[in-house]
N, C-alpha and C positions, 0 to 999 in steps of 0.2 A: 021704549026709548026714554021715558019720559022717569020711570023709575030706576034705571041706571042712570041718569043727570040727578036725582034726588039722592040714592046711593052714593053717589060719588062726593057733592055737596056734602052730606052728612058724616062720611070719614073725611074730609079736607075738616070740617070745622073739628072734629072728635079730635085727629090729630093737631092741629092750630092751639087747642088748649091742651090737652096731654103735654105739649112743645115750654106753651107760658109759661105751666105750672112748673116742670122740670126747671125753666131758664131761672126762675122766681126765687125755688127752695133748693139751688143747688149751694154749694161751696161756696164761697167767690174771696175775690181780695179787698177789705174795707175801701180802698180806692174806688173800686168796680160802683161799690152802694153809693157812693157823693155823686151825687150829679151833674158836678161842673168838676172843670180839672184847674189843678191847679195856679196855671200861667193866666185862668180866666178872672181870677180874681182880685179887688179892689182893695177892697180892706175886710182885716179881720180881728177879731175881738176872743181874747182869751181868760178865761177863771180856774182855778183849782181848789176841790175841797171847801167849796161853800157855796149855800144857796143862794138862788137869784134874790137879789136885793134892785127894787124899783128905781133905785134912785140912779144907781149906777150899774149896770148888769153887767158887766166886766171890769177886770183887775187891770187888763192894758188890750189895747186896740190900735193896729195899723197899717196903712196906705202900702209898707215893703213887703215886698215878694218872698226877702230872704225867707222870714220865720213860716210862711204859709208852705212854704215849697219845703221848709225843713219837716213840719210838724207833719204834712201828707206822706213825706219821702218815707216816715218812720213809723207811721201806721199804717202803709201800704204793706206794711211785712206781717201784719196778723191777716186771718184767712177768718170771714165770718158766715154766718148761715143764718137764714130770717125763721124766726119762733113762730110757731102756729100757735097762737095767744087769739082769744076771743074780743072783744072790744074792753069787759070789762076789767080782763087782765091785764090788757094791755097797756090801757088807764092806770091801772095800781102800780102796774111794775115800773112806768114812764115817772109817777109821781113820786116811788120811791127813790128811784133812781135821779132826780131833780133833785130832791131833798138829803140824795146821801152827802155825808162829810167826806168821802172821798171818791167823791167823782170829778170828773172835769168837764167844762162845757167852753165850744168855740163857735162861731158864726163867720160865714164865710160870704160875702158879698161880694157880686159882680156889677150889678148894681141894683135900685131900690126895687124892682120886679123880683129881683131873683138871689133871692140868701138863701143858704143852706146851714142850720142849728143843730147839733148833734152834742148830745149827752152820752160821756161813754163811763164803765168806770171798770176792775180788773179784767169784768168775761161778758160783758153787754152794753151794747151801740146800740145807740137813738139815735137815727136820722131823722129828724121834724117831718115826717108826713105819714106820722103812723107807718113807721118800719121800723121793727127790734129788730135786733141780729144777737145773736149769742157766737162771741168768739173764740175759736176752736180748737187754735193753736197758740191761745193767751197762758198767763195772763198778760195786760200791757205791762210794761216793765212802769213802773211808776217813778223807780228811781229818773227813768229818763224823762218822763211828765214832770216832776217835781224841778230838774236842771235846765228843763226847755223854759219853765213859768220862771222861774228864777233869775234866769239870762235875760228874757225879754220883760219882762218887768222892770228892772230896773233903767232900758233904755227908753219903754212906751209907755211908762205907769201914768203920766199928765197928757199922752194925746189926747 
């Protein structure tokens, strides 16, 4: 009895992570990987094509819904999968990716517990907690990166 309750225990866990791991490295839609949704957020802080500078880490930052709920609406359309990258690749490719001239990076706050940072740039997403994704059905359209920072810049560039 006691080793069919051991058996049984043993494919319940076997199967519990076979499950993780499929749910982990499957498809999904860049929405699916943020961990808050959209209507939960406070404020957001946008850059494009340049690296973090300390003084001011963002080009324009703000309190309305419109541009957050715009900017998710339109990366919820690429479809990403997380890279099976070791720590130290994943360190490189984070770093390079930080330091490209053509990337974009936004932060999404709901409040001071809970921001979500993410570096994306044609075919790879950083979510800030050590998750790369490589995306699938890219590249992002940049023209539309480039019109979205455009538009909203010139109304939140002094928040």
């Amino acid at each position: 009895m006691i080793k069919k309750i051991g058996l049984v225990l043993l494919l319940t866990i076997a199967a519990g992570i076979i499950l993780y791991n499929w749910n982990e490295y499957r498809e999904k839609s860049l929405a699916d990987v943020i961990p808050l949704q959209a209507g939960e957020f406070t404020w957001m802080g946008f850059s494009e094509n340049r690296p973090m500078q300390d003084d001011k880490p963002f080009e324009w930052g703000t309190k309305d819904k419109e541009p957050m709920e715009e900017l998710l609406a339109f990366l919820n359309q690429y479809r990403v999968k997380k890279k099976h990258v070791g720590y130290e690749a994943l360190s490189q490719e984070v770093t390079a990716l930080m330091n490209s001239g053509s990337a974009f990076h936004f932060e999404l706050v709901r409040d001071k517990a809970e921001t979500v940072l993410i570096y994306a740039n044609h075919n790879t997403v950083y979510v800030l907690t050590d998750r790369l994704y490589e995306i699938k059905n890219g590249p992002i359209k940049r023209e539309w990166i480039g019109a979205f920072n455009e538009k909203y810049r010139k109304i939140y560039r002094d928040s």
